[in-house]
C-alpha positions as CSV (number, residue, x, y, z in Angstrom):
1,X,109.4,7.8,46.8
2,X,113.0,6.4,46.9
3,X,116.4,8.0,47.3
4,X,120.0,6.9,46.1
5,X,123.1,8.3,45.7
6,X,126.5,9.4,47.0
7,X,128.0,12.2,49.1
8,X,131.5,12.9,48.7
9,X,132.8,15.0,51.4
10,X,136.5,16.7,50.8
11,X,138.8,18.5,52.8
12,X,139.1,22.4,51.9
13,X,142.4,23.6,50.9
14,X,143.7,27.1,49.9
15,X,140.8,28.6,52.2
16,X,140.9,32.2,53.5
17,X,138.4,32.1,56.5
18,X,136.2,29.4,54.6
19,X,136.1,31.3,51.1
20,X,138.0,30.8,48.1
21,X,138.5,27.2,49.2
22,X,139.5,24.2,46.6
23,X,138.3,21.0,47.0
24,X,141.6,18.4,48.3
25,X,141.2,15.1,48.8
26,X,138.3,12.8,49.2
27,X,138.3,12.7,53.6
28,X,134.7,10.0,53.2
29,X,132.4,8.8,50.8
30,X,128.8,7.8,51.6
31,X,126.7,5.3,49.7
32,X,122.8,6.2,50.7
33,X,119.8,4.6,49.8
34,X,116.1,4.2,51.0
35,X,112.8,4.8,50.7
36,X,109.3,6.5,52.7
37,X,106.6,8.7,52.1
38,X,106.5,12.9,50.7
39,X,103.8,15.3,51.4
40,X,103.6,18.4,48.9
41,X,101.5,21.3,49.8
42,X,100.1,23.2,47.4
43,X,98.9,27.0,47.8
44,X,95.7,28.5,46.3
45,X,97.9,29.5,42.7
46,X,98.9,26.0,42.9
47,X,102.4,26.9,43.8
48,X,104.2,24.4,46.5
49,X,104.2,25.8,49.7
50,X,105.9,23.4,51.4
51,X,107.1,19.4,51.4
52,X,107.4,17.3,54.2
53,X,109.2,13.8,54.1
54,X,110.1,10.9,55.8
55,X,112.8,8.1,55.1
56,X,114.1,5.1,56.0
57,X,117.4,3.4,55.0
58,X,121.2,2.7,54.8
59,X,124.0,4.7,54.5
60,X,127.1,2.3,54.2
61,X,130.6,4.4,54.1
62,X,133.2,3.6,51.7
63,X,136.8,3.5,52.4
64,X,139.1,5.4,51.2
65,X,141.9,4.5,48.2
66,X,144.7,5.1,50.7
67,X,143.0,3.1,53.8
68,X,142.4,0.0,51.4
69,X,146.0,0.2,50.2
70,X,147.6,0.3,53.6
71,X,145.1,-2.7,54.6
72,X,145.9,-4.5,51.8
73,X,150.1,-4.1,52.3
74,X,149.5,-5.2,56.2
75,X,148.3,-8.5,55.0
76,X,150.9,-9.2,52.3
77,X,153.0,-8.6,54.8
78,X,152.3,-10.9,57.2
79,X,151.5,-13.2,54.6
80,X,155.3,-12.9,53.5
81,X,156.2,-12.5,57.4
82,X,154.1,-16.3,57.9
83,X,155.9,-17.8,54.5
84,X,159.6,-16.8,56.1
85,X,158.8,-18.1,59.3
86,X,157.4,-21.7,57.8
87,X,160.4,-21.3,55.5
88,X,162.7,-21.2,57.7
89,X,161.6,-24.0,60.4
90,X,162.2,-26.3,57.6
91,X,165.8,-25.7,57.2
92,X,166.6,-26.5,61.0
């Protein structure tokens, strides 16, 4: 058997000792994937009575909106921070 899929985990907001929550913002997102063997046992009525699995895989995290967006201002600005220094080398 195979498995794939996501699991979103957000942070709890409006709780009142963990009931009535609402769901805030995304805190991580997990990417999971991978594959092994399932054992279904069956009863006499040929009802399960019980599965047993094993798995092997990835889980790869994604990063947040906000992290990306904060990496991707550092580098402009020492992009623009490298540009002002070469800029102004050649004026002297």
């Amino acid at each position: 058997m195979t498995v794939s899929g996501t699991i979103i985990g957000y942070k709890l907001v409006n709780c009142t000792d963990g009931v009535a929550c609402s769901l805030g913002p995304i805190v991580f997102d997990l990417q999971l994937s991978g594959s092994g063997l399932g054992t279904v046992t069956l009863d006499g009525g040929n009802d399960i009575a019980g599965i047993s699995t094993s798995f092997t895989g990835t889980a790869t995290v994604v990063p947040e909106p906000a992290s990306l967006w904060l990496m991707g201002t550092g580098l402009v600005g020492l992009l623009l921070r490298k540009r002002w220094v070469a800029n102004a080398s050649q004026l002297t």
